[in-house]
C-alpha positions in Angstrom: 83.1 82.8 134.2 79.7 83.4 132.7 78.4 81.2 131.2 75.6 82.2 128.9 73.5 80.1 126.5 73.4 76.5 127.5 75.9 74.5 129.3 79.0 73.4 127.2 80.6 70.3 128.2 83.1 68.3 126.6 83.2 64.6 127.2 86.4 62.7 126.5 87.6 59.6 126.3 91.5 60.2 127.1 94.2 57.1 126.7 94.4 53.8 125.6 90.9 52.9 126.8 88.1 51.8 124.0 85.4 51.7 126.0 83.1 54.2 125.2 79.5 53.4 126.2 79.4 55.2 129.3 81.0 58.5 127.9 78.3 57.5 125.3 75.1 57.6 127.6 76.4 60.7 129.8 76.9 62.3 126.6 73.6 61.6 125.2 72.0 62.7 129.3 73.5 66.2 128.9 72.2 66.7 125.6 69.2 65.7 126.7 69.4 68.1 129.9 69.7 71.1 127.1 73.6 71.2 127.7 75.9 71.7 124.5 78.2 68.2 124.4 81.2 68.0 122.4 82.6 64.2 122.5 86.0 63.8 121.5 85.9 60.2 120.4 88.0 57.4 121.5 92.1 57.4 122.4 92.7 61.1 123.0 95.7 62.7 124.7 95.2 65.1 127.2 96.6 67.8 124.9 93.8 66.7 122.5 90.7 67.2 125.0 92.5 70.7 126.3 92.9 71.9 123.0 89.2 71.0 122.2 87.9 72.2 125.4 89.2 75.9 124.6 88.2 75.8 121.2 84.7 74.7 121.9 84.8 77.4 125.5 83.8 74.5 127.3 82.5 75.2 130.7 83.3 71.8 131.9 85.3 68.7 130.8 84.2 65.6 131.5 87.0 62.4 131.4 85.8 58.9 131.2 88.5 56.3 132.3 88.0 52.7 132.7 92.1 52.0 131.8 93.7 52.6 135.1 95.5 56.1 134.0 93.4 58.4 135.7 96.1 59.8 138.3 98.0 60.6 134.8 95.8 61.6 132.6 93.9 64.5 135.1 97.1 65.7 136.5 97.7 66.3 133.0 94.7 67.6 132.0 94.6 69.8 134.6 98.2 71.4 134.3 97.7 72.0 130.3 94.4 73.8 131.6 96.6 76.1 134.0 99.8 76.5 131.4 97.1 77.6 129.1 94.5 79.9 131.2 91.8 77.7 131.4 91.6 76.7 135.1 88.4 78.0 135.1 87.2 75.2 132.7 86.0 72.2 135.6 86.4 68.5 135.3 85.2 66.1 136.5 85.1 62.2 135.8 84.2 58.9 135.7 85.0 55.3 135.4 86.9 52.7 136.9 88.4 54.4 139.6 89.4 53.2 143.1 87.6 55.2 146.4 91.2 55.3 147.5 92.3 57.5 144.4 89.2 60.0 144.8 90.5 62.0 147.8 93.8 62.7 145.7 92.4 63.8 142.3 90.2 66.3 144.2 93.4 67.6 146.1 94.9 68.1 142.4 91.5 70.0 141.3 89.0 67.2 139.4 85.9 68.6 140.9 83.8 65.7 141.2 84.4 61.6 140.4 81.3 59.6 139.6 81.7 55.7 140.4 80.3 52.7 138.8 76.4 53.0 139.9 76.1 57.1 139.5 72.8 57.7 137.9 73.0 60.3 135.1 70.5 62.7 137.0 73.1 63.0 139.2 75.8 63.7 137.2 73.4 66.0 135.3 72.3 67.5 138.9 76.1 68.0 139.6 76.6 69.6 136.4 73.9 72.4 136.6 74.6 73.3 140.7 78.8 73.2 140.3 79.0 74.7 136.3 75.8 76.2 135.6 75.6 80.3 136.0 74.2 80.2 139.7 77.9 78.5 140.5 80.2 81.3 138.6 
């Protein structure tokens, strides 16, 4: 991949979940950071965030899920990305999401899970050393 201009990252909120403040305030971190942020909105389907993530050439897609669908909804987000040539696009997430799930959605390909308690220099930090150009 490479990536130049700025960062673009799209931040979703996939599902049934309506809890958006935390998609919200990573959202607002990255743009702060200088990264491009596209956010999706509220309840969309994994075919949704896919489709905007290769219209927008994301570099990275970011899922928030506090609903309890996470095993679903990134195995699904990442096999549209592969049916559609985007495996190069990274995600990564956040939410409520069980240490015991972690190990498992990494196996699938989510690059990185941030907990309850993740600062968003971190997330920003993770961003720029797994996306940025110095990781293509």
């Amino acid at each position: 991949m490479d990536v130049t201009g700025p960062i673009r990252v799209v931040v979703a909120k996939p599902g049934l979940d309506g809890h958006d403040r935390g998609a919200k305030v990573i959202a607002r971190a990255l743009r702060d950071a200088g990264m491009e942020v596209i956010y999706t909105g509220l309840h969309q389907t994994p075919e949704q965030v896919v489709d905007t993530a290769i219209q927008e050439d994301a570099d990275a897609i970011g899922l928030s899920i506090l609903s309890g669908a996470h095993n679903t909804l990134f195995a699904r987000v990442l096999e549209l990305l592969r049916e559609r040539d985007a495996a190069d696009i990274k995600v990564f997430g956040g939410g409520i999401i069980p240490e015991a799930d972690i190990p498992l959605l990494k196996e699938q390909g989510v690059a990185e899970i941030f907990t309850p308690g993740a600062s968003t220099s971190e997330v920003v930090d993770w961003i720029r050393t797994h996306v940025g150009p110095v990781a293509a």
